[in-house]
C-alpha positions as CSV (number, residue, x, y, z in Angstrom):
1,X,-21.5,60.7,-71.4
2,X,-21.1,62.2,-67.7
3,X,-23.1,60.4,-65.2
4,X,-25.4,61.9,-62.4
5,X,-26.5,59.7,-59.1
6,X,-29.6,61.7,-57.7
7,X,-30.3,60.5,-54.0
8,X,-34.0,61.2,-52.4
9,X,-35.8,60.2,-49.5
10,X,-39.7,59.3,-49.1
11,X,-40.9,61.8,-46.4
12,X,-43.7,63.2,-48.2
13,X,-43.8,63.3,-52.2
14,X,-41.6,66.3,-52.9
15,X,-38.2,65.1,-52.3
16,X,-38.7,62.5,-55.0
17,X,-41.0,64.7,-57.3
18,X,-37.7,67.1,-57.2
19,X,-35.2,63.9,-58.0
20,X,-37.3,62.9,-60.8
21,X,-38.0,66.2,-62.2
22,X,-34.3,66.8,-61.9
23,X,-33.8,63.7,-63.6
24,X,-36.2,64.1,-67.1
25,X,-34.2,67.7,-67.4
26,X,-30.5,65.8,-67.1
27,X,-31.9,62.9,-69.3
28,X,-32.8,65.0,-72.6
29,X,-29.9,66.8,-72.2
30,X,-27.7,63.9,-72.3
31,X,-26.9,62.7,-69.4
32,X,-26.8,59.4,-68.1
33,X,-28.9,59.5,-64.5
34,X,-29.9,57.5,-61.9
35,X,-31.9,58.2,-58.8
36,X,-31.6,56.1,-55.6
37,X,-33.9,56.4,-52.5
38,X,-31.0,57.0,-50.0
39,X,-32.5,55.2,-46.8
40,X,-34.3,52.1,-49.3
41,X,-30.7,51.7,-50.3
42,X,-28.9,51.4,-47.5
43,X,-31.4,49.8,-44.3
44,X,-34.3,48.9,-44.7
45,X,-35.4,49.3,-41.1
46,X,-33.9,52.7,-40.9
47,X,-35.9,53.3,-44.3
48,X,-38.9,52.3,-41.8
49,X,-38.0,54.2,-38.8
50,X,-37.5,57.4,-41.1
51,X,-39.8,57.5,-43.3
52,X,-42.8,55.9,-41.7
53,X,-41.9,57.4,-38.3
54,X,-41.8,61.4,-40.3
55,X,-45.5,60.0,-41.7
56,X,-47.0,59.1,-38.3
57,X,-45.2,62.5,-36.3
58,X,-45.9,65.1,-38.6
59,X,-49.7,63.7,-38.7
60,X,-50.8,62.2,-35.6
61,X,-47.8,64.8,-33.1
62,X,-47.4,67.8,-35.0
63,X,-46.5,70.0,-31.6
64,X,-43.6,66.9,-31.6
65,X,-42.9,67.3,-34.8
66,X,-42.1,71.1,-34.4
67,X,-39.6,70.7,-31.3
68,X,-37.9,68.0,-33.2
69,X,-38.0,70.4,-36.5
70,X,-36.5,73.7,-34.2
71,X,-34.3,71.2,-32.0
72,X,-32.4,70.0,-35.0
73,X,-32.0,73.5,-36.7
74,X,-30.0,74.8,-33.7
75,X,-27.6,71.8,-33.6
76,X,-26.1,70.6,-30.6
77,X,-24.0,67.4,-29.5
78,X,-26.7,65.1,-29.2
79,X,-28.4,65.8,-32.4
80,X,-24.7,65.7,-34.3
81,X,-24.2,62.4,-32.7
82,X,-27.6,61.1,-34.0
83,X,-26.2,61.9,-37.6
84,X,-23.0,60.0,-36.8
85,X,-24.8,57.1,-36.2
86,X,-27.3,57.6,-39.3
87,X,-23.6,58.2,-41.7
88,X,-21.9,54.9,-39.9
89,X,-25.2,53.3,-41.1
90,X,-25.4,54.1,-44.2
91,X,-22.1,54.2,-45.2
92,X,-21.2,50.5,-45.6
93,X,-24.3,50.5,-48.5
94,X,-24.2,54.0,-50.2
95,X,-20.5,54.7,-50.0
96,X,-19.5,51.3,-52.3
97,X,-23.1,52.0,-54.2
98,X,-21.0,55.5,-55.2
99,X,-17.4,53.7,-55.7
100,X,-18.9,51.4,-57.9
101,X,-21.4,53.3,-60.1
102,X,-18.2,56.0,-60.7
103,X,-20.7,58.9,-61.1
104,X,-19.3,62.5,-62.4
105,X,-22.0,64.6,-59.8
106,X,-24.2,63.8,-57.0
107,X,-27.4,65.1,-56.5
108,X,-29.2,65.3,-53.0
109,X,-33.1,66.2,-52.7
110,X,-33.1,65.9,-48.9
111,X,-32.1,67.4,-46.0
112,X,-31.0,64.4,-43.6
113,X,-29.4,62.6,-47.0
114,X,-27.1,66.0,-47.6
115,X,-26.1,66.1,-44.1
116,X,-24.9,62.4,-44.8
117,X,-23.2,62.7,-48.1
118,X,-21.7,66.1,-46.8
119,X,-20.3,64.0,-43.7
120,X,-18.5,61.2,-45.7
121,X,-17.1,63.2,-48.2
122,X,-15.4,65.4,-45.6
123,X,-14.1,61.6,-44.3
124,X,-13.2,61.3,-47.6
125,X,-14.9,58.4,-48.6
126,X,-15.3,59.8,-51.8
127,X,-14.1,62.4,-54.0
128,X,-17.4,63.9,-55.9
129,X,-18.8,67.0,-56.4
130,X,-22.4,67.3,-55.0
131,X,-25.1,69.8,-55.6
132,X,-27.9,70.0,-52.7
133,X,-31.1,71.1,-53.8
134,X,-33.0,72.9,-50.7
135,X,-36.9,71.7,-51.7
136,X,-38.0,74.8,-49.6
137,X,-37.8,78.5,-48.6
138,X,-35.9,78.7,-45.1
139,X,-32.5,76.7,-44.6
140,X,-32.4,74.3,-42.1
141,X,-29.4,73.4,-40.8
142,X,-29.5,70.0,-42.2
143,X,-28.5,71.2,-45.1
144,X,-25.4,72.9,-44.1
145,X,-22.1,70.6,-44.5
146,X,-19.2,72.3,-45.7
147,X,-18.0,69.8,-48.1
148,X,-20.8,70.4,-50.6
149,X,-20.1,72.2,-53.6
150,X,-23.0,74.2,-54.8
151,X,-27.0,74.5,-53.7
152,X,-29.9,75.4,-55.7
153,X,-32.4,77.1,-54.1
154,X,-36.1,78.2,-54.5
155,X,-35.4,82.1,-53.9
156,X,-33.4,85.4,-53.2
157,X,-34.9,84.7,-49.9
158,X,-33.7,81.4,-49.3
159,X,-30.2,82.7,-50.6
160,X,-30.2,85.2,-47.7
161,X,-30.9,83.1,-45.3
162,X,-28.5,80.7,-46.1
163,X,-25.6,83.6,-46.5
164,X,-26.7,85.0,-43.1
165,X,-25.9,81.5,-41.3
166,X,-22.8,81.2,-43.0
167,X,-22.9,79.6,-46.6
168,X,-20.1,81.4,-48.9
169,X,-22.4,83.5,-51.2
170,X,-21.2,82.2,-54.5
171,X,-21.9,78.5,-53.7
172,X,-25.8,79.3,-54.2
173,X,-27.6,79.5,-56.7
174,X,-31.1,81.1,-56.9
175,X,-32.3,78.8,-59.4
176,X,-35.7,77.5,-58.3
177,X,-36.7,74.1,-57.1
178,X,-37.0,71.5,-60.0
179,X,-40.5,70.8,-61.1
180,X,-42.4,68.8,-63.7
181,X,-42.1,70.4,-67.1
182,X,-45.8,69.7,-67.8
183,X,-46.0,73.0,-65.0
184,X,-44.3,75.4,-67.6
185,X,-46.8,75.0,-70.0
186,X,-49.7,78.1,-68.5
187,X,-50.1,80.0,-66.1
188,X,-53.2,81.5,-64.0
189,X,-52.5,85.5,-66.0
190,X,-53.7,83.2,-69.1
191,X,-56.6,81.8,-67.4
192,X,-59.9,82.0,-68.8
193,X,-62.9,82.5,-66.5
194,X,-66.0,80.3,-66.3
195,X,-69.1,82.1,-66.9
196,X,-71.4,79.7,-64.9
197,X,-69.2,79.8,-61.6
198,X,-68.0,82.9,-59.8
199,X,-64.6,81.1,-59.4
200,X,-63.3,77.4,-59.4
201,X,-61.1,76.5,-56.0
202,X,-58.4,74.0,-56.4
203,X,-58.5,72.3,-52.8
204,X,-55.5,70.0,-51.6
205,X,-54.6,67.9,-49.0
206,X,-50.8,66.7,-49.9
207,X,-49.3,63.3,-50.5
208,X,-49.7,62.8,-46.5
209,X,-53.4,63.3,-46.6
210,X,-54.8,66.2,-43.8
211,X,-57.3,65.8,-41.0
212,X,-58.2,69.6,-41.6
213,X,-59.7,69.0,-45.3
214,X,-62.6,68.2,-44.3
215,X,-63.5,71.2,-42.4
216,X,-61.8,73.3,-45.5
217,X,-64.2,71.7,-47.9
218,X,-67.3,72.1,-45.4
219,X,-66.7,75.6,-45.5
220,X,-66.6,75.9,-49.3
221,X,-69.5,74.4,-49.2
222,X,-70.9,77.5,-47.5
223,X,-69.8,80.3,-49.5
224,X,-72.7,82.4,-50.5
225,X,-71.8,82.6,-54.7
226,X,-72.2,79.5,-57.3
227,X,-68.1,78.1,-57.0
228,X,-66.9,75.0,-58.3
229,X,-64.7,72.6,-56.2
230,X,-62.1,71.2,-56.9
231,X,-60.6,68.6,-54.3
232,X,-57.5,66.4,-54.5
233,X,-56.7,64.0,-51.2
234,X,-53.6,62.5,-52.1
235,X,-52.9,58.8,-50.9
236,X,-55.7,59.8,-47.9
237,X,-58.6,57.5,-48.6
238,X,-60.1,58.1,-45.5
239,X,-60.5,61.9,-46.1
240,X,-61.6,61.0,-49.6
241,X,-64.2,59.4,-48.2
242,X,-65.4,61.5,-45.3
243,X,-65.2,64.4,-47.6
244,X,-67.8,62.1,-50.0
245,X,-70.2,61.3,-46.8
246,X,-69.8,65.2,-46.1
247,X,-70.8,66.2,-49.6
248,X,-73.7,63.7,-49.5
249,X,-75.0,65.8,-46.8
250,X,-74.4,69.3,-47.0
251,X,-74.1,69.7,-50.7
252,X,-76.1,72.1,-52.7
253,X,-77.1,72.5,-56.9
254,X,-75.0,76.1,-56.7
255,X,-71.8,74.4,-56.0
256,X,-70.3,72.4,-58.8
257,X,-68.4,69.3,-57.1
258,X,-65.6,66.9,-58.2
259,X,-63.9,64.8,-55.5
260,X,-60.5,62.9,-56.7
261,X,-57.6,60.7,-54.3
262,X,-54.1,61.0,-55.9
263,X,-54.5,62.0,-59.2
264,X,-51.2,62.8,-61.8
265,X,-53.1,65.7,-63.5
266,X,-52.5,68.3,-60.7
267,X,-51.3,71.3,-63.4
268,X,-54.2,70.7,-65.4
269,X,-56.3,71.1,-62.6
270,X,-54.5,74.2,-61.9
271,X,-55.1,75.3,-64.8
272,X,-58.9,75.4,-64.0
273,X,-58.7,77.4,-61.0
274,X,-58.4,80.6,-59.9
275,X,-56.9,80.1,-56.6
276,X,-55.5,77.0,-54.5
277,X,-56.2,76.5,-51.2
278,X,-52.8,73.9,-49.5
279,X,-50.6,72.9,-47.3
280,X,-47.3,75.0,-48.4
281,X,-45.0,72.4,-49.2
282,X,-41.9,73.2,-51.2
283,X,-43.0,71.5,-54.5
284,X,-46.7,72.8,-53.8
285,X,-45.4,76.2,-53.4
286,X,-43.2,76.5,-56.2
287,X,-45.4,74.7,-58.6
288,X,-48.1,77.4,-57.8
289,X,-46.1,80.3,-58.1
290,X,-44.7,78.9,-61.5
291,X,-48.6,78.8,-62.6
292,X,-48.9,82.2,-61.0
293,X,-51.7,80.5,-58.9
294,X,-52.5,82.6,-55.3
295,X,-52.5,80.3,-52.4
296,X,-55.3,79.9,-49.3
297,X,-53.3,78.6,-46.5
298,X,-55.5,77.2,-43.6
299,X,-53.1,74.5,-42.6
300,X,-49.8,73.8,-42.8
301,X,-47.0,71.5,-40.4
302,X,-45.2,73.5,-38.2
303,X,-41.7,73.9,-39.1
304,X,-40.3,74.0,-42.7
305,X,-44.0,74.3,-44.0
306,X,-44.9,77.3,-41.5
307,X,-41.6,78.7,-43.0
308,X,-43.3,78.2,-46.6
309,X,-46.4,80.2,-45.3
310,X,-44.8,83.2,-44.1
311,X,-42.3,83.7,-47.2
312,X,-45.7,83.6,-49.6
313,X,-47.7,85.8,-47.7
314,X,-44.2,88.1,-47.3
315,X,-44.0,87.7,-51.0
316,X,-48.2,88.9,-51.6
317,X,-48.7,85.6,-52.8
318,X,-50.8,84.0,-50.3
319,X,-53.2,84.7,-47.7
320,X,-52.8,82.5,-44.5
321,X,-55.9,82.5,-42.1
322,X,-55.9,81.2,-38.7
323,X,-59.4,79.7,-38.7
324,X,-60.5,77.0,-40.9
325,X,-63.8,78.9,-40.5
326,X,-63.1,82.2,-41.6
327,X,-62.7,80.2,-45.8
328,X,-66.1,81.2,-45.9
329,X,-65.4,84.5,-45.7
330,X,-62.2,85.0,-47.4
331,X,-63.2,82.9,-50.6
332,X,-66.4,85.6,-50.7
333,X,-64.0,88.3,-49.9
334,X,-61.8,87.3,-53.2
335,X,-64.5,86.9,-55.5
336,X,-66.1,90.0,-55.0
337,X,-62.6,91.7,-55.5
338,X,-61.1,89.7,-58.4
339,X,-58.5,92.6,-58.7
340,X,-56.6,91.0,-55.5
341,X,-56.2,87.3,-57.1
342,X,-55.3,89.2,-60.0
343,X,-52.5,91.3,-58.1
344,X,-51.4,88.6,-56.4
345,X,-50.6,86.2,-59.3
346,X,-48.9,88.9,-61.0
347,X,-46.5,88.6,-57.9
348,X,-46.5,85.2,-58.5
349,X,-45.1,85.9,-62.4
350,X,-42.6,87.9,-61.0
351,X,-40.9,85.4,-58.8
352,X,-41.2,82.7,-60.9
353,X,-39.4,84.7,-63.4
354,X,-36.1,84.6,-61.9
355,X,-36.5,80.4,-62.1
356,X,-34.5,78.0,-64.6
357,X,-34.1,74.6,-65.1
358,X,-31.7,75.3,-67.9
359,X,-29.9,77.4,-65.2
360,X,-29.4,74.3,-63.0
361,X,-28.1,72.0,-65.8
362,X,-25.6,74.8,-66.6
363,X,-24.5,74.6,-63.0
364,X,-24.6,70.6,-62.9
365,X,-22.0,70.7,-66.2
366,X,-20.0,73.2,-64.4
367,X,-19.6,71.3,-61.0
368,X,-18.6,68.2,-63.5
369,X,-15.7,70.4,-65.8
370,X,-14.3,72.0,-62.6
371,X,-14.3,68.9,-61.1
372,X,-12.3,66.8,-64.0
373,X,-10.1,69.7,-64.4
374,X,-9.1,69.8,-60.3
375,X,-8.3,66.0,-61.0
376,X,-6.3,66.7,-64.3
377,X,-3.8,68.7,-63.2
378,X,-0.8,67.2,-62.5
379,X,0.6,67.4,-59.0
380,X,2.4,70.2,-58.0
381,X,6.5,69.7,-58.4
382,X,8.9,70.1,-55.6
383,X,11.1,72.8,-55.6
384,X,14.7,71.1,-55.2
385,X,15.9,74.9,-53.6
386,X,12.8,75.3,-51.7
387,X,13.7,72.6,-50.0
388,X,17.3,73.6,-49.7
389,X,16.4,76.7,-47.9
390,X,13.7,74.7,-45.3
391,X,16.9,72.3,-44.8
392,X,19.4,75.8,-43.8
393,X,16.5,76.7,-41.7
């Protein structure tokens, strides 16, 4: 039985969604797997300074967060030797963690964790294939290392981009980013419409919680036809319960309410709705367009997210709007011209057509064959005249 270490890191659920999606595919089909939290493994006050630190930027200093974000896609000295220091401190941890666990591939869901695992291997610390998985739709340089062997990505697009900064074309793989099987089971072109609503909106905040919810849902509140609302706040109990007080307030009999924190039912809830309005996170993103549900995007985190935006809206799969405000307009705007969700779901089906799991197993077995072959073969044998002619020389 081939083994597979998949290694993660907490900043924001979708890295570890990704790993343990990854990891219930590679399980039923027979693999043994394990998945490690990269920075939990190795330190836990660089765990802290990572994780917790990403948490409080991206929230409380998004402008920061975005001249970090840019400052670290265009690489220079300083930021390389900031990733020198992060490898020398994980290494003594994650480098015997590999030796010892002997694992036939490595999986990375993370940017900063590939950038690691791509460093030592090029140190040769260890000699194992490993497949990045880029958890959104513009590369980051991060992700770049020349000693990995394959990536999976969430589109032609990404592919592109990737190819255009330098990646060899047929290290890439168009694949999709992994997702919860429960996600495959219907999509919004199967939906069936509530009578009693105009429409049902599927409101989210993200694992990291959102100040700007609350303004989204007050403006639901104002559209002029009967909607129901659905909203989901993640870990954020504080917007839970400022979007409870808000609802206590301005609520109304013609809007049908139902107010959850982190719930694990997300797809069924999808399933109820007829469009999502979120922050366009990779897993987000990719679950909706494999439910073929069209995206409101009122908010996002500059950087990777931002990236997310553009690629749906690119795509005719979401509409972004710069002003919170203007929901009340928009959602109107939609249900009085149902043909446009309709439209733009259908360009949802067509891109998450070209997605497969089963794909990215193929790939995973491959990387592990090529990789016992390579070791295999026996070392190439000297050529007694070759050497003959180099001594004439």
């Amino acid at each position: 039985m081939s083994k597979v270490f998949i290694f993660t890191a907490s900043t924001g659920a979708g890295h570890n969604l990704a790993a343990q999606s990854l990891k219930e595919s590679l399980d039923e089909a027979g693999y043994e797997t394990e998945v490690y939290d990269a920075f939990k493994e190795t330190n836990i006050t660089l765990d802290r300074l990572i994780t917790k630190g990403y948490q409080q930027i991206v929230v409380n200093a998004p402008k920061l967060y975005e001249q970090m974000y840019n400052q670290f896609n265009n690489m220079n000295r300083f930021q390389q030797g900031i990733f020198q220091v992060l490898t020398r401190i994980m290494n003594p941890d994650i480098v015997p963690l590999i030796n010892a666990g002997q694992p036939d591939l490595i999986i990375t869901t993370h940017p900063f964790v590939t950038n690691v695992l791509g460093t030592l291997k090029e140190h040769h610390a260890f000699n194992v294939p490993v497949l990045s998985i880029v958890t959104d739709y513009k590369i980051h340089t991060l992700y770049l290392k020349k000693m990995i062997d394959a990536y999976v990505v969430g589109s032609d697009y990404t592919k592109q981009t990737m190819v255009e900064k330098g990646v060899a074309e047929e290290i890439i793989f168009p694949y999709g980013i992994p997702i919860r099987q429960t996600f495959l089971k219907n999509n919004h072109l199967e939906h069936k419409e509530i009578t009693e609503v105009a429409g049902t909106i599927l409101l989210m905040a993200g694992s990291l919680g959102s100040k700007q919810m609350e303004k989204a849902f007050s403006s639901l509140l104002k559209v002029k036809e009967k909607i129901r609302i659905i909203a989901v706040c993640g870990n954020n109990a504080k917007t839970q319960r400022d979007i409870k007080n808000l609802y206590s307030k301005e609520g109304s009999p013609d809007k049908i309410v139902e107010i959850y924190g982190f719930v694990n039912n997300i797809s069924e809830l999808m399933d109820l709705s007829d469009a999502i309005i979120s922050k366009p996170g990779g897993l987000t993103t990719t679950e909706a367009i494999v439910k073929n549900i069209p995206m409101i995007i009122p908010f996002y985190y500059p950087g990777q997210e931002e990236e997310n935006a553009d690629y749906l809206v690119d795509g005719g799969m979401a509409i972004k709007i710069d002003k919170i405000k203007d929901l009340t307009s928009m959602v109107d705007f939609l249900f009085e011209n149902k043909y446009i969700i309709k439209r733009m779901s259908e360009n949802m089906s067509e891109e998450a057509q070209k997605r497969s799991m089963s794909k990215t197993i193929e790939l995973c077995k491959s990387l592990i064959v090529d990789h016992n072959t390579k070791k295999a073969l026996p070392e190439p044998a000297i050529d007694p005249y070759k050497i003959k002619e180099i001594e004439h020389d």
